[in-house]
C-alpha positions as MATLAB code, in Angstrom:
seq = 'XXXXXXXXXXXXXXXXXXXXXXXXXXXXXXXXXXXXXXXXXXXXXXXXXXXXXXXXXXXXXXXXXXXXXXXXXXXXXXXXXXXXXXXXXXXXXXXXXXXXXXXXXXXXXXXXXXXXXXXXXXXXXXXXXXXXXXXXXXXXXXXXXXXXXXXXXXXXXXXXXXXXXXXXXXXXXXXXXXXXXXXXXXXXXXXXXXXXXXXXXXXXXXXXXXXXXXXXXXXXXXXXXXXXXXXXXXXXXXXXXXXXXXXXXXXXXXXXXXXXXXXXXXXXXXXXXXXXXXXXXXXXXXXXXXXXXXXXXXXXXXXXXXXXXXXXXXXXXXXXXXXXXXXXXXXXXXXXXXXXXXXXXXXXXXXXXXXXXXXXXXXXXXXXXXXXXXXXXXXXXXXXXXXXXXXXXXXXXXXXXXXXXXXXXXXXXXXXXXXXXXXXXXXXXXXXXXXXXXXXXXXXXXXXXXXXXXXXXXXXXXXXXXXXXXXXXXXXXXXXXXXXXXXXXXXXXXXXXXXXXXXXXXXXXXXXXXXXXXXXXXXXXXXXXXXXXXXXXXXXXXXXXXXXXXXXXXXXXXXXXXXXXXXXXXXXXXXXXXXXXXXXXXXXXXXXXXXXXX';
ca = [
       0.000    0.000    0.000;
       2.651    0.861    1.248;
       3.626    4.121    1.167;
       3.390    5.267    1.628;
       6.055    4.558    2.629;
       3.686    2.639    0.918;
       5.942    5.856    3.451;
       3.020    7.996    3.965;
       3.859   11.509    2.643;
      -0.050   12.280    2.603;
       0.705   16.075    3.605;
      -1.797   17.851    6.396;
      -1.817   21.883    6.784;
      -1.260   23.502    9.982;
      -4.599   23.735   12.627;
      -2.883   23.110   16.280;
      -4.994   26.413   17.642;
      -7.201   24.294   20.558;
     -10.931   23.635   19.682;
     -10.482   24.329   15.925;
     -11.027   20.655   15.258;
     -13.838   20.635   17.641;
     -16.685   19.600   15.074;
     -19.081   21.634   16.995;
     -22.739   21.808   15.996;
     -23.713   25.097   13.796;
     -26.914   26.683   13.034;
     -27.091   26.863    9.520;
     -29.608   24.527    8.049;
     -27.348   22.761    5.877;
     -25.789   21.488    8.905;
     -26.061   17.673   10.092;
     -23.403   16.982   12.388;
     -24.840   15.386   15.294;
     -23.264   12.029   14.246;
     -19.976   11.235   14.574;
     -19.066    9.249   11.491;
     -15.107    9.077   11.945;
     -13.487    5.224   11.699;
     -12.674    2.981   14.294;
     -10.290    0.294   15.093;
     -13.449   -1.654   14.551;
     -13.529   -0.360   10.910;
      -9.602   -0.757   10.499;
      -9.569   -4.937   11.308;
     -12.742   -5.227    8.797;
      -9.473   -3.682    6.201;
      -7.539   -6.714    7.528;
      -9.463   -9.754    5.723;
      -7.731  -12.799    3.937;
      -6.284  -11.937    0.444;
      -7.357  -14.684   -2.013;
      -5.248  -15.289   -4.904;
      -6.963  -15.232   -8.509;
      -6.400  -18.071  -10.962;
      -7.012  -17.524  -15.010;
     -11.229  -16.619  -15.026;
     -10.734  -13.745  -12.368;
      -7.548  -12.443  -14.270;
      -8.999  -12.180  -17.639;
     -10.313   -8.864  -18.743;
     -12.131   -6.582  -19.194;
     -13.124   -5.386  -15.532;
     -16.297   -5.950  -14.321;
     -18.164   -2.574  -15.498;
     -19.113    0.283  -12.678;
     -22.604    0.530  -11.940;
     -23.621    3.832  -14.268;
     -20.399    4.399  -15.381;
     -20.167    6.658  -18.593;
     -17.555    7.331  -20.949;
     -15.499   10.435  -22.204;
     -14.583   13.799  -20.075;
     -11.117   14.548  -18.259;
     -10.921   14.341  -14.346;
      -9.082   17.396  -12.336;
      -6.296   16.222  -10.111;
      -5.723   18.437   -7.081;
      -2.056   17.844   -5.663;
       0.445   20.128   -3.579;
       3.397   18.665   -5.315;
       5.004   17.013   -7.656;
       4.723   12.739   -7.720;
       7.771   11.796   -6.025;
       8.947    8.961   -9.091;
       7.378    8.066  -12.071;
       9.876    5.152  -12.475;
       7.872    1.852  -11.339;
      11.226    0.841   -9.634;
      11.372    4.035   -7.398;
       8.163    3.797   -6.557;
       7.916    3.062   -3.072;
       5.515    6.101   -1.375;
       1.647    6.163   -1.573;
       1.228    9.270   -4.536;
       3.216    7.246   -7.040;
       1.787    4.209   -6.124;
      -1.670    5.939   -6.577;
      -0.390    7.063   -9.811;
       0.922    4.028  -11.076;
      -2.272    2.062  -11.451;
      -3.012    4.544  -14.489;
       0.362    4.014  -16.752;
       1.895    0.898  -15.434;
       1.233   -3.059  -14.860;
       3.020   -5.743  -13.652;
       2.881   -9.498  -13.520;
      -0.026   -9.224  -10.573;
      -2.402   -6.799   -9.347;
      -5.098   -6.263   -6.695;
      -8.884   -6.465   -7.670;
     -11.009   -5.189   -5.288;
     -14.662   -5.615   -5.143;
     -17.452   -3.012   -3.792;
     -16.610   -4.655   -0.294;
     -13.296   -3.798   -0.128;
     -12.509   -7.224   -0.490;
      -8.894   -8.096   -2.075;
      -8.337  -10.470   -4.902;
      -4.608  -10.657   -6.101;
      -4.514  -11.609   -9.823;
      -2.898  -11.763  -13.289;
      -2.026   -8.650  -14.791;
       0.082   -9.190  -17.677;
       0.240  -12.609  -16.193;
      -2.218  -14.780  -16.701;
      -3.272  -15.783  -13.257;
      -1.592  -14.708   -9.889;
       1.459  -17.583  -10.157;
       1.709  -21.146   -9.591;
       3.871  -22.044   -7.215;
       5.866  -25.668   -7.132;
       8.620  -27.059   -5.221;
       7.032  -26.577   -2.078;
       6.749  -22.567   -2.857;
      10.491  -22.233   -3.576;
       9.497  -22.091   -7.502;
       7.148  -20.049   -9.307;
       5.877  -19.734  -12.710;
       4.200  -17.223  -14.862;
       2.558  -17.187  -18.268;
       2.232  -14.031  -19.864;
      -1.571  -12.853  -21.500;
      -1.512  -12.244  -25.206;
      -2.064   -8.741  -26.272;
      -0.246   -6.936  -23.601;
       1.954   -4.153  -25.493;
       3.210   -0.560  -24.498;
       2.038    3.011  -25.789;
       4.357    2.479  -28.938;
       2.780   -0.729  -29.485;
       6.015   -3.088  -28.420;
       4.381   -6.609  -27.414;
       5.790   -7.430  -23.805;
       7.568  -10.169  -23.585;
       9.610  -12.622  -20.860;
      12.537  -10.518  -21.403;
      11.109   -7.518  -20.712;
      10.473   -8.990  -17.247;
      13.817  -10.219  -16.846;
      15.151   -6.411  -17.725;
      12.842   -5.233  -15.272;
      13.978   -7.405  -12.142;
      17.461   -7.082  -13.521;
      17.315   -3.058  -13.645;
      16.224   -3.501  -10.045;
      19.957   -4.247   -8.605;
      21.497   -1.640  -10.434;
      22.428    2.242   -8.797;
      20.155    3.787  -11.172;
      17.544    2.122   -8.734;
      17.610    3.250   -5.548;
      14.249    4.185   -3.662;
      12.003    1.508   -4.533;
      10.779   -1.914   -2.953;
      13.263   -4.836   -2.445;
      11.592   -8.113   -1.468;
      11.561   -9.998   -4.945;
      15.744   -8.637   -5.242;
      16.021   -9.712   -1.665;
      14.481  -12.881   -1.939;
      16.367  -14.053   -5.260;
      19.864  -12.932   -4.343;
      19.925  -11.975   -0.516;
      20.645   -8.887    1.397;
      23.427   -7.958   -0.450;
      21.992   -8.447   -3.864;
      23.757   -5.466   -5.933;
      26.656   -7.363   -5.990;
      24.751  -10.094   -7.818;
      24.241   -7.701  -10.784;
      25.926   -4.582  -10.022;
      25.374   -2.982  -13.434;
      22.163   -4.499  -13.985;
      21.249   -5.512  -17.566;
      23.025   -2.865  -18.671;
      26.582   -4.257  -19.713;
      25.059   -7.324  -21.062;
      25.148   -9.686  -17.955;
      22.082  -11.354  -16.468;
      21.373  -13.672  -13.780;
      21.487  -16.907  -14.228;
      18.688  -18.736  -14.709;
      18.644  -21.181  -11.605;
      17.389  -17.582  -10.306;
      15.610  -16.109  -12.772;
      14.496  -18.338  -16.068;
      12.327  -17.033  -19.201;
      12.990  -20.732  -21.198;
      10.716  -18.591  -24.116;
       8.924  -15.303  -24.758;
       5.634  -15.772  -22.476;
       6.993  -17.436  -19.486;
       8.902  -16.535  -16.571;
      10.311  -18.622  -13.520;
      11.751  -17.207  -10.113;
      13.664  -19.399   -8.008;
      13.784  -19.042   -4.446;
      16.509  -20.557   -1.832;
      13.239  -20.509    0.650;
       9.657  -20.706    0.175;
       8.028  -17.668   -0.620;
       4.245  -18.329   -0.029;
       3.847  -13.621   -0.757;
       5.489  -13.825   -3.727;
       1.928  -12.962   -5.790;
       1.253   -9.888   -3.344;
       5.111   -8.460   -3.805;
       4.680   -8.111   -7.650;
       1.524   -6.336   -7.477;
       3.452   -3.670   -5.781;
       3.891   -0.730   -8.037;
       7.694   -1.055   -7.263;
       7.536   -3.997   -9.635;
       5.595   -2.870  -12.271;
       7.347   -3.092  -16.161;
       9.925   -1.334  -18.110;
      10.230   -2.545  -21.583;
      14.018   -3.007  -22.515;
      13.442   -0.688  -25.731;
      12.359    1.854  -23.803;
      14.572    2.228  -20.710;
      16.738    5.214  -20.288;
      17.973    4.644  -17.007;
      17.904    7.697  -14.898;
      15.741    9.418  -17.186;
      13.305    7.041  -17.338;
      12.011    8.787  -13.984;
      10.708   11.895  -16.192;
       9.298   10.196  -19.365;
       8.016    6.481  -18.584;
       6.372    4.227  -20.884;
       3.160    3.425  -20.331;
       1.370   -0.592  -20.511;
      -2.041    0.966  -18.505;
      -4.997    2.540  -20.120;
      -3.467    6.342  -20.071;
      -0.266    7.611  -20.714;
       1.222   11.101  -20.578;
       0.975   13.185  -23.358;
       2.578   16.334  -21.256;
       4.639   17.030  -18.005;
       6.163   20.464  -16.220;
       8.094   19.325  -13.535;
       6.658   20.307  -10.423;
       3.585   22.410  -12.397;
       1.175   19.781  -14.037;
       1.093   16.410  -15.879;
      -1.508   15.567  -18.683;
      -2.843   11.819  -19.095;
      -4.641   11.073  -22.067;
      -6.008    7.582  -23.259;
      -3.364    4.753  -24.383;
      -4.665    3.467  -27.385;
      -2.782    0.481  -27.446;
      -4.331   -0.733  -24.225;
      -6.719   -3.538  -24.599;
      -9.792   -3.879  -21.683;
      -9.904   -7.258  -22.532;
      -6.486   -7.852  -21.009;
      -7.108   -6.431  -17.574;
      -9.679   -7.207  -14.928;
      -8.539   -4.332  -12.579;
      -8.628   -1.036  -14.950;
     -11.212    1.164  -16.899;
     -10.469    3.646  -19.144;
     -13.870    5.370  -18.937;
     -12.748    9.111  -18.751;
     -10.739   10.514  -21.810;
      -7.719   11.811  -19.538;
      -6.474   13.514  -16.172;
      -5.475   16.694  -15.873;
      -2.870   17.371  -12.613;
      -1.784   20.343  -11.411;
       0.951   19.849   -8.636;
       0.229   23.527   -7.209;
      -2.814   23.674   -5.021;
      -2.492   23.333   -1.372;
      -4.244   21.235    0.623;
      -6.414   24.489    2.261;
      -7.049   25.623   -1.325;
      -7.949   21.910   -2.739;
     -10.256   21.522   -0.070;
     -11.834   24.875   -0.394;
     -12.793   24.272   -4.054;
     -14.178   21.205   -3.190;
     -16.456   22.880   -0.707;
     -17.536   25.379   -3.286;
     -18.161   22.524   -5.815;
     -18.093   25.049   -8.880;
     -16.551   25.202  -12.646;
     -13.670   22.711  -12.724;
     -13.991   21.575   -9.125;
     -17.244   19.614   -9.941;
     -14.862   17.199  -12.045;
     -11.716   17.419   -9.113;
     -10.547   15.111   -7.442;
      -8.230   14.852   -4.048;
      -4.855   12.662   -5.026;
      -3.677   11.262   -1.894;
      -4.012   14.748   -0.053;
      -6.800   14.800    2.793;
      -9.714   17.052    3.515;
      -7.358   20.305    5.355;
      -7.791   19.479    8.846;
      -8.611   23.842    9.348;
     -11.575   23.183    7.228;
     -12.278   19.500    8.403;
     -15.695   20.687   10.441;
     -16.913   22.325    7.628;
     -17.061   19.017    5.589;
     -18.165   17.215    8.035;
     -21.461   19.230    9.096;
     -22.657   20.007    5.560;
     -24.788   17.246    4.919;
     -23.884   17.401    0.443;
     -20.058   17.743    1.313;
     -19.965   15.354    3.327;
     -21.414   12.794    0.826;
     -18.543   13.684   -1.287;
     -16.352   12.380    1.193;
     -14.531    9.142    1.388;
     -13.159    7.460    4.489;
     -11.094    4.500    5.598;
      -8.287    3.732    8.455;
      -5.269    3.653    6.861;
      -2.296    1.211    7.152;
       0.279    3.578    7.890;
       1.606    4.238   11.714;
       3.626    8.101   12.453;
       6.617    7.323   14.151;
       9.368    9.227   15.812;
      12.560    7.640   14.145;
      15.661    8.066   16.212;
      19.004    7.483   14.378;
      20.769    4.815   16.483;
      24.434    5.778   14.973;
      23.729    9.432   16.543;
      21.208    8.931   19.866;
      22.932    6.087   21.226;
      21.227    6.008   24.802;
      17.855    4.582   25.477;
      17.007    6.555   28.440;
      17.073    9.440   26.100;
      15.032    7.746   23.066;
      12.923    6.788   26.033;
      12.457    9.944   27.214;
      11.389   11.656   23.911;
       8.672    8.858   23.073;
       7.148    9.936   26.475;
       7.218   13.276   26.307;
       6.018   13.492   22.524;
       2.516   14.490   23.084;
       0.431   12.331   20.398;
      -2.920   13.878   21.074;
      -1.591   16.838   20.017;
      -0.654   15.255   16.789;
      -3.309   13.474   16.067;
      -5.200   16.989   16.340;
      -3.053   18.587   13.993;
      -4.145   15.777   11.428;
      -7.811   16.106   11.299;
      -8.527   14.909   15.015;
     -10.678   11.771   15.159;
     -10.977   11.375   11.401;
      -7.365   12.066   11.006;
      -6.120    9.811   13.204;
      -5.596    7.610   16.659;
      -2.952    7.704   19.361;
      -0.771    4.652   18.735;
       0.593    2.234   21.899;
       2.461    0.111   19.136;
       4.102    0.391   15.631;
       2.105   -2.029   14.347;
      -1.109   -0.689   12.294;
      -4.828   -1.830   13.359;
      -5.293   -2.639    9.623;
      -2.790   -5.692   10.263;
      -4.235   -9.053   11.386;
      -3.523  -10.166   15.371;
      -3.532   -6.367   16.269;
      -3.560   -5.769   19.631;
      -5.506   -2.878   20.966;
      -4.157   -3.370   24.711;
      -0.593   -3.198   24.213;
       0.612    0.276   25.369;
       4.178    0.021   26.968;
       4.854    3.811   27.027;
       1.203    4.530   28.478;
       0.338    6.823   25.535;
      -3.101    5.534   25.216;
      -3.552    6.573   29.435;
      -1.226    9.817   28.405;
      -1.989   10.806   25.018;
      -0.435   14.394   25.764;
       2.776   13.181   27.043;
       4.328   12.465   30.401;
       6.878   15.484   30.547;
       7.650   14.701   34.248;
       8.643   11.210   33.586;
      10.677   12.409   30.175;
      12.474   14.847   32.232;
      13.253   11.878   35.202;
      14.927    9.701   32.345;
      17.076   12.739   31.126;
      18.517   13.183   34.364;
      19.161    9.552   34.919;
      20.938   10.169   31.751;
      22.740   12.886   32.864;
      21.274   15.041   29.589;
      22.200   18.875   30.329;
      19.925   21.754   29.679;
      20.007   23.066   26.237;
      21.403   20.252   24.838;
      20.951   20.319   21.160;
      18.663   17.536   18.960;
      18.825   18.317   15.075;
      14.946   17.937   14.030;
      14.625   16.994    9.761;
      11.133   17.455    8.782;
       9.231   17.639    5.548;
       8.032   21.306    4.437;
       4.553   19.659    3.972;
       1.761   21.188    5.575;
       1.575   18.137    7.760;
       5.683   18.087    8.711;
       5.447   22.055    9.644;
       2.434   21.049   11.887;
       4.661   18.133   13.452;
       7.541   20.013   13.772;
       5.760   22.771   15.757;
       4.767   20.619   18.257;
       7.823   17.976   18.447;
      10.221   21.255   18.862;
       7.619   22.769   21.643;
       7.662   19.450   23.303;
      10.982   18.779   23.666;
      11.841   22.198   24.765;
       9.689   21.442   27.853;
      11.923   18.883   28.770;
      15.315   20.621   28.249;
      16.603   20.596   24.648;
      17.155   22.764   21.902;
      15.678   21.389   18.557;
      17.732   22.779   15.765;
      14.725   22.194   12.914;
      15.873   21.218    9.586;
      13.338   20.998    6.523;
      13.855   19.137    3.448;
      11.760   19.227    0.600;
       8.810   17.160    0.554;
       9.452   15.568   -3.091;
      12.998   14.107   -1.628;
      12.284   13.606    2.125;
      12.601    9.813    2.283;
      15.097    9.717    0.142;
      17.324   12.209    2.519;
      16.698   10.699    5.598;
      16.859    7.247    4.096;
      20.831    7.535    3.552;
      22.895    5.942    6.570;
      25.220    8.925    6.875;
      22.646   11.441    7.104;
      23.215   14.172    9.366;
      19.708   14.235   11.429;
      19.133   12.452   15.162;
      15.285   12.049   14.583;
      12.537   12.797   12.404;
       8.860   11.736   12.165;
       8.112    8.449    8.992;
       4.869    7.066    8.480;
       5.193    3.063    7.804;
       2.329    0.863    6.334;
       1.720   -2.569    5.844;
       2.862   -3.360    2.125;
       0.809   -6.173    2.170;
      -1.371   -7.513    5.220;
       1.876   -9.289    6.925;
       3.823   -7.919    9.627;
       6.517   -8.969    7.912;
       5.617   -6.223    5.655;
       6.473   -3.486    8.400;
       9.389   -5.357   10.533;
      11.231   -6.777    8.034;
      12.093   -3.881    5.965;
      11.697   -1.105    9.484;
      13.721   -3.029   11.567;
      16.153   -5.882   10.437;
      19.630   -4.959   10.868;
      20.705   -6.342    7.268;
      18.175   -3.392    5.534;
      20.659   -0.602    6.499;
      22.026    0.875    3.237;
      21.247    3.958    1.930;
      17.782    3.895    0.049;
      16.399    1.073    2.524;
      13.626    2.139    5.083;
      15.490    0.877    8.023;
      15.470    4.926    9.200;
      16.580    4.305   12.714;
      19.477    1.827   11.336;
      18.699   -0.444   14.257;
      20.871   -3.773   14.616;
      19.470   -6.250   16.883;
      21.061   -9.387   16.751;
      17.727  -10.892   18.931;
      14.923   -9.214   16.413;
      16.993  -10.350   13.546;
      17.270  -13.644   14.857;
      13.204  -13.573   15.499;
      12.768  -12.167   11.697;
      14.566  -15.085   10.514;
      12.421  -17.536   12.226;
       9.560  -16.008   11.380;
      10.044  -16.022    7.663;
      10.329  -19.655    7.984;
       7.191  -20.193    9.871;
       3.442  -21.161    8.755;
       1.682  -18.020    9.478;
      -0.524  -19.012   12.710;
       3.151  -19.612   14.352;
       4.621  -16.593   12.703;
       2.398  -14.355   14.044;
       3.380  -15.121   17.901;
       6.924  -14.617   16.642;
       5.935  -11.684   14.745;
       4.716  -10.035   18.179;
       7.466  -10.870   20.465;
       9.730   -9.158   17.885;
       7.862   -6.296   17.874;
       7.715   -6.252   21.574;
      11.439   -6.978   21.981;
      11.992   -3.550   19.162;
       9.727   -1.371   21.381;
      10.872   -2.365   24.673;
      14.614   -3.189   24.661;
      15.923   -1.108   21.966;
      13.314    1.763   20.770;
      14.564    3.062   17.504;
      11.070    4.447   16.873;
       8.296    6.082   18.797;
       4.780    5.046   18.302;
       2.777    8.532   17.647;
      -0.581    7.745   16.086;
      -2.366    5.636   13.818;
      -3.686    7.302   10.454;
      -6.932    7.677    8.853;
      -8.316    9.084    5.763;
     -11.186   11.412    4.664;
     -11.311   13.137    0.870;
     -13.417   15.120   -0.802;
     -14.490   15.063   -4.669;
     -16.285   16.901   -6.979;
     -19.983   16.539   -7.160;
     -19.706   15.402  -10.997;
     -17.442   12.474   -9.713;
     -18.854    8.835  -10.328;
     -17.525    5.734   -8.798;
     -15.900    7.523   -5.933;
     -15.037    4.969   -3.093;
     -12.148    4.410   -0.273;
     -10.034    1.714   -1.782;
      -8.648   -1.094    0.905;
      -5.563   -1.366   -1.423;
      -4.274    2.380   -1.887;
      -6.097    3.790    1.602;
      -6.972    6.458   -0.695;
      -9.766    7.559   -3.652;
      -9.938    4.531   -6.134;
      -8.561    5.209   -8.837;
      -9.495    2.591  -10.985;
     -13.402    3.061  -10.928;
     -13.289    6.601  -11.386;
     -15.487    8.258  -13.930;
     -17.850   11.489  -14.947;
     -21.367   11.279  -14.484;
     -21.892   14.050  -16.996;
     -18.788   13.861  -19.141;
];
């Protein structure tokens, strides 16, 4: 879902001023507000159902059609910046992965029905694998028909040059399971140069014995494998048409649109891909004749034109921005904006990340998770449909969550516990004035955060030297080993309903290397043992050893601060059809989308 990341960088305008979140009841007629309609955990574990896996009937095409879906017209796209990659193998954070279910495919995908219930199937694929050799093998048949915007035919090697492309430098921000579970941790030295000096690897890993079929084989069994590849970090690059670096700006395109123009950080233009064939996919429609996105609007201005529902707004969509938390009560007691609304819990969990190489003591990590006050933060976010105070860093959209478990008492102090903060820093020995360098995103949402993290740790003694990076590049900054920050807030979900989603890439001591998403750079010779052994586990025994690794992360070495847990509410034009929360992207789905009068 990931993304974010699926890293989260869903940004959320400043509205800490006390009460302005306070959804109060208003005379105006229009008003209808006495319920409160926000999601609960409840909500969140219905998210959490069983994936089934598709075989060849559910992946053939076309998609079953949207109830009074029409054809033709161009949807607005309100964003407050630019899409972070446009590469499939960089994309590892929630807009691109929103965005990537219009121009790209891979060999699986996620069908979701008007439940929100989650079939993985075929894509260009057939069906969603079949797996032999006890799982350590598995096999894929490519569908006829599938070609790119120039009208190449995809082929096996295609998919070869896209896993291949994966383990070069040019590829450095994107998922790394499938590369992972092929070659190891250390899989760049596999195929340093990728495909791109002629080498490959060999095919007791990877095997395409003929144009439509392609074999991985794994050194363990790899029962996710279908769920991984219908990650957008996995989706195609057709040899012909890589160009490495600058593939980032000017992507091919295998889904129903592809992009006709783009201004770097001003607007991108979609129109339809003719060589896409319905009959091919059962995820995607291609009812509207383009998307127009303009990567300018902030999130107070996107949400005010949605209120106002006039001219161009009427056809506008929210991206993966959120209603603006200033304007939240607004939305939420007018009775016709609030129908325009969607809502869902997300996957995703804010966390304090402390960087182990530079904040070395626990009693000091310690004391900043209980002094952070989450309440606050959750506030700042939209309140109770923005988001809940966390006790854990593991997401109530994940199966086994459990609601109890609350080791820094944040759910019996969701403002904080300055007074036992302060205790720890003394133990510590921690002078007055000591100085903690802050990096934050210059989102909306990081210059709420940072507001409140800097106030809050002033309380208890230290001066926060604030440091903003630039939304569009904020993982990737903070995601390099040497970089020169002690903490800074990262929003983790599931990337597919598996804790091993969230722990494995978070947390094992063999992810840290610049691009990976262990952002604490926590080594743990005890969790990685645990990680180990529950990789090799069926899943009803995995998930006890899931939880006493996540216990043993929280408890014994902290790299990370449980904050909240986020939700989701967006707003849409009144001219929008098919408008519904998607399970899979925690946002607007995209694939349904169309104009009732185009």
């Amino acid at each position: 879902m990931t993304p974010i990341r699926t890293r989260n960088v869903r940004a959320i305008a400043v509205a800490i001023v006390a009460g302005s979140l306070a959804l109060t009841g208003c005379s105006d007629s229009k008003k209808d507000n006495s319920k409160d309609t926000s999601k609960s955990k409840g909500d969140a574990a219905a998210q959490s159902k069983p994936v089934a896996y598709g075989d060849v009937q559910a992946s053939t095409g076309p998609a079953q059609e949207v109830t009074g879906a029409k054809p033709g017209g161009t949807i607005n796209v309100y964003m407050q910046s630019d899409l972070s990659h446009m590469d499939p193998g960089q994309i590892y954070v929630s807009d691109a992965g929103q965005f990537a279910n219009l121009l790209h495919r891979g060999l699986t995908n996620y069908q979701e029905d008007d439940k929100g219930n989650l079939t993985v199937v075929g894509d260009i694929a057939t069906d969603s694998g079949k797996s032999s050799d006890g799982g350590k093998t598995w096999t894929y048949t490519l569908k006829d028909g599938v070609k790119d915007d120039q009208g190449n035919v995809i082929t096996s090697a295609d998919v070869r040059h896209t896993v291949e492309r994966l383990y070069s430098k040019v590829i450095f921000d994107g998922p790394t399971y499938l590369q992972n579970w092929l070659s190891g941790a250390d899989y760049r030295k596999a195929l340093p140069d990728g495909p791109y000096k002629g080498k490959h690897l060999p095919d007791t890993v990877l095997e395409t014995p003929d144009a439509k079929t392609v074999v991985f084989h794994f050194a363990k069994p790899q029962p996710d494998l279908p769920q991984a590849l219908a990650m957008a970090g996995y989706g195609i690059v057709p040899a012909k048409r890589d160009t490495k670096e600058g593939y980032d700006k000017a992507p091919a395109s295998l889904g129903p649109y592809k992009i006709s123009d783009y201004k770097s950080g001003k607007s991108l233009t979609l129109v339809k891909n003719d060589q896409w064939d319905p009959k091919t996919d059962s995820v995607r429609h291609q009812y509207v004749n383009g998307y127009n996105f303009t990567t300018t609007i902030d999130q107070a201005s996107q949400t005010k034109r949605l209120i106002a529902d006039q001219g161009d707004a009427k056809n506008a969509i929210q991206f993966t921005d959120s209603v603006d938390p200033a304007q939240l009560s607004t939305v939420i007691g007018d009775a016709a904006a609030k129908k325009r609304t969607i809502q869902g819990y997300q996957p995703y969990v804010w966390q304090m990340s402390f960087n182990l190489d530079r904040m070395k003591d626990k009693k000091i990590r310690d004391a900043i998770t209980y002094a952070i006050p989450s309440q606050s933060m959750v506030q700042a976010d939209g309140g109770r449909y923005g988001g809940e105070v966390a006790g854990g860093l593991m997401a109530p959209t994940l199966p086994g969550f459990d609601p109890t478990y609350d080791p820094f008492g944040k759910l019996k102090k969701p403002n904080g516990d300055p007074a036992k903060a302060k205790e720890l820093l003394k133990e510590a020995g921690v002078k007055e004035g000591t100085k903690l360098t802050y990096a934050y995103s210059n989102s909306p949402r990081g210059q709420a955060q940072m507001v409140i993290i800097k106030d809050a740790l002033k309380k208890i003694g230290f001066d926060v030297q604030a440091k903003e990076i630039d939304r569009a590049s904020f993982y990737e900054q903070i995601g390099k080993v040497k970089n020169p920050y002690d903490l800074y807030m990262t929003g983790w979900g599931q990337d597919w309903s598996s804790p091993s989603t969230v722990i494995t890439p978070v947390y094992d001591g063999t992810q840290v290397a610049d691009g990976a998403s262990n952002y604490s750079h926590i080594k743990d010779t005890e969790v990685d043992a645990l990680i180990q052994k529950a990789l090799t586990q069926q899943p009803t025994e995995a998930a006890k050893t899931w939880e006493e690794a996540h216990h043993l992360i929280i408890e014994k070495v902290n790299p990370a601060a449980p904050v909240y847990y986020s939700k989701q509410i967006q707003l849409y034009g009144s001219n929008i059809g098919g408008a519904r929360y998607s399970t899979e992207s925690s946002y607007i789905d995209i694939n349904d989308l169309f104009l009732k009068q185009p």
